[in-house]
C-alpha positions, 0 to 999 in steps of 0.5 A, a space after each residue: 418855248 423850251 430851248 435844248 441847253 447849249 452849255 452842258 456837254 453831255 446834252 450834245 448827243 440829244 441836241 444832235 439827235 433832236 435836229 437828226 431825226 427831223 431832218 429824217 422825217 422832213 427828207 423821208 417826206 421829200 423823198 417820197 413826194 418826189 417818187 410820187 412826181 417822178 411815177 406820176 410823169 412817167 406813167 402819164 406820158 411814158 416819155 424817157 425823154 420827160 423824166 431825163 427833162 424832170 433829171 436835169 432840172 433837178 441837178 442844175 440848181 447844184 451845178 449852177 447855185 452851189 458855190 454862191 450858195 456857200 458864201 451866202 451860208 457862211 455869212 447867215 445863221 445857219 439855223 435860219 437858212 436850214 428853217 427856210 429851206 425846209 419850208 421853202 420845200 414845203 410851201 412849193 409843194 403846197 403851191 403845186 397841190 393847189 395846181 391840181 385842185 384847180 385842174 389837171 397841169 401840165 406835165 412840164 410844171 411838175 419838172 419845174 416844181 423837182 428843179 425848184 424844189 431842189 434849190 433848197 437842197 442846194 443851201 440846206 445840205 451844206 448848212 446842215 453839214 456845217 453846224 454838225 461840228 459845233 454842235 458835236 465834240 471833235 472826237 466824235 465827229 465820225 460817229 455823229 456823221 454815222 448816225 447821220 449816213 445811217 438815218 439819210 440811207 434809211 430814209 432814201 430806201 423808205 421814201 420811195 417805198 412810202 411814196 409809192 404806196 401813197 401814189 397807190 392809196 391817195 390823191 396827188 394834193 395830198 401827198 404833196 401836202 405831206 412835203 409841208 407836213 414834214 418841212 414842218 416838223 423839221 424846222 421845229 426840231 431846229 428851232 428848238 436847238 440852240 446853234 451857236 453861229 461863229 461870229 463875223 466881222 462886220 462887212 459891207 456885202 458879199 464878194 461872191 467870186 472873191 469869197 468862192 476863190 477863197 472857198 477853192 482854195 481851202 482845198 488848195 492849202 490843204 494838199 491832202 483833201 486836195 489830193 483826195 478831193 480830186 481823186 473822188 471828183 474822178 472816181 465818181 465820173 465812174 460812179 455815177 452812172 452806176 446807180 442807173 446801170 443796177 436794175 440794167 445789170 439785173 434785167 439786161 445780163 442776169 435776166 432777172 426780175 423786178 423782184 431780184 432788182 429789188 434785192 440789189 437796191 436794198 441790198 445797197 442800201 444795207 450796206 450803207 446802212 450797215 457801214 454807218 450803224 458800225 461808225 456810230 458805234 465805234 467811230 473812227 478816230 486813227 488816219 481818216 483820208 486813210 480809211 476814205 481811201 480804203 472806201 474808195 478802193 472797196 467800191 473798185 474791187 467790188 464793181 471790178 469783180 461785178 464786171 467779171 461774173 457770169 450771168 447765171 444764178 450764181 452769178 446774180 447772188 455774188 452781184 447782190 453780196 458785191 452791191 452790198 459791200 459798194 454801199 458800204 465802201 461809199 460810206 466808208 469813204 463819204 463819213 471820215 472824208 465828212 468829218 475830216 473837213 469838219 475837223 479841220 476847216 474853221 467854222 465861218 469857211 465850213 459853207 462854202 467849203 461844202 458847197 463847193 465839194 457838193 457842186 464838183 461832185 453834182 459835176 460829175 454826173 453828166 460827164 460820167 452819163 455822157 461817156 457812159 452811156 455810148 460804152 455800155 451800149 455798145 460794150 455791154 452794161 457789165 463792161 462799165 463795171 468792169 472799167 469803172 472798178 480799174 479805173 478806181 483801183 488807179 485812181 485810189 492808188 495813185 492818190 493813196 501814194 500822193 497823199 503819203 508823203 503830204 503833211 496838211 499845211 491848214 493852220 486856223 491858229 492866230 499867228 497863220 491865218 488862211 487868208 
């Protein structure tokens, strides 16, 4: 087998770019699959009650798996953990495609089969995130995670996309055979990848709640991705369920079409897309948390001035253009935010310090539901919006303000250890 050479800085772009495009390949599959499970439960029981069911048990393993997740993919090779889950994803919905060529299974399997299926996210994500910087030069960190932003939000805006048109032209067993397809190709673009794996001192066993204290307080010693981390944590309370209000804005306010709901979804995603292709190209190498905050502070004045349009013709084409610019403000936060930790929190922390951000943020998400829902009931779907978009422009500011006057006290030398 041939290995992609490690030693020649000129092949990082190609080595990066190998492990890329086959996890794009691999989520663009999952993504689809998942669509396809998703439609097929709702158009077989029409129940709101079974898809919010098939929901939750896709976030709990995030919620509950993350921070031990990252101990375990700090102390494993980080290559092996991303093959396993990829296949892990792929051999699941093998299991499930030999469920219906027996028969017809019930309708709570296939909620099961997103929960497990989404175990695997819960290792594979942070694993991913933490190999990226010792594969890619420091200074082009922002523009390796534009790529990689770039070829996540293409994928999500494909995936369903294909799945859909799967659900239309074949039978559920093999859609979900093109899962295993996919996982296989990704774990062959990384086997062929030479990942160097930061080398640990020989211990005798985990320490889960220790090593996830540790984790935590990685975010501690350094009090500006503390300040920011925190305020994001907040900000998505009030993001989160926006991305189930979009189609709401454009049926229930604008009354509008499916047709126009397509327009904003795609509308969002072209921002996101747009946003990375333009830090792939030029990268951000000046204040980071600077320009995360301006991202975050874009989503506030953009979901703001959507809480004030009227619900006219007008109206809906500034809400498509204000979509837009919120998907690209998110990834204008999510890719200097990304590579700041990259750059700054040693390797062999790098699991758990992912992990434990990517389980605050899965946090969110109810919470944001639970006080969401009541205000957009009876306040009216626009409202969220319009308190959504003050309540960032509050938060950015006042953690903008917090973080100036902060100097980052994370040192990884010799003589100032973390721990």
């Amino acid at each position: 087998m041939h290995i992609i050479p490690l030693n020649k800085e000129r092949s990082w772009k190609q080595r990066f770019l190998i492990i890329t495009i086959g996890q794009t390949i691999s989520l663009i599959g999952s993504s689809a699959v998942q669509f396809s499970l998703i439609w097929w439960i709702a158009s077989e029981t029409a129940s709101p009650l079974m898809l919010s069911f098939s929901g939750l048990l896709a976030f709990l393993p995030q919620l509950f798996l993350g921070p031990f997740a990252g101990v375990w993919i700090d102390r494993l090779e980080r290559k092996t953990v991303i093959i396993c889950a990829d296949l892990f994803t792929g051999i699941i919905a093998m299991i499930f495609a030999i469920f219906f060529l027996l028969g017809n299974p019930p309708f709570w399997v296939a909620c099961v089969v997103l929960g497990i299926r989404a175990i695997a996210g819960v290792f594979q994500t942070p694993a991913t995130q933490s190999i990226i910087p010792v594969l890619v030069p420091k200074q082009q960190l922002v523009r390796a995670n534009g790529w990689s932003q770039f070829m996540q939000s293409g994928s999500l805006l494909l995936g369903p996309a294909l799945g859909a048109a799967m659900y239309a032209a074949l039978p559920i067993p093999i859609i979900l055979l093109s899962d295993l397809v996919g996982a296989l190709v990704a774990s062959a673009t990384i086997l062929i990848v030479k990942i160097p794996e930061v080398k640990l001192e020989p211990q005798q066993g985990p320490h889960l709640f220790k090593e996830i204290k540790e984790g935590i307080s990685i975010f501690y010693k350094d009090k500006k991705l503390c300040i920011i981390t925190l305020a994001a944590a907040i900000c998505m309370i009030f993001y989160m369920p926006l991305s189930s209000f979009l189609p709401l804005m454009t049926s229930s306010y604008f009354r509008a079409t499916v047709w126009h709901a397509s327009v904003v979804q795609f509308g969002y995603a072209g921002g996101m897309m747009l946003c990375s292709v333009l830090a792939g190209a030029y990268g951000i190498q000046k204040d980071k948390l600077l320009i995360a905050h301006i991202g975050l502070l874009g989503i506030g004045l953009s979901t703001f001035f959507c809480g004030i349009l009227p619900n006219n013709s007008m109206g809906f084409w500034a809400f498509a253009v204000l979509c837009t610019i919120i998907g690209a403000s998110g990834n204008l936060y999510n890719i200097p935010y990304i590579a700041y930790m990259q750059e700054t929190i040693p390797h062999e922390l790098q699991g758990r310090a992912f992990s434990i951000m990517n389980s605050l943020m899965s946090a969110t998400m109810p919470l944001g539901l639970v006080i969401a829902g009541p205000v957009a009931e009876v306040l009216g779907v626009k409202s969220w919006f319009f308190i959504s978009g003050i309540a960032f422009i509050i938060i950015t500011t006042i953690s903008f303000f917090s973080l100036a006057h902060r100097t980052v006290t994370f040192k990884t030398n010799d003589t100032d250890q973390l721990f």
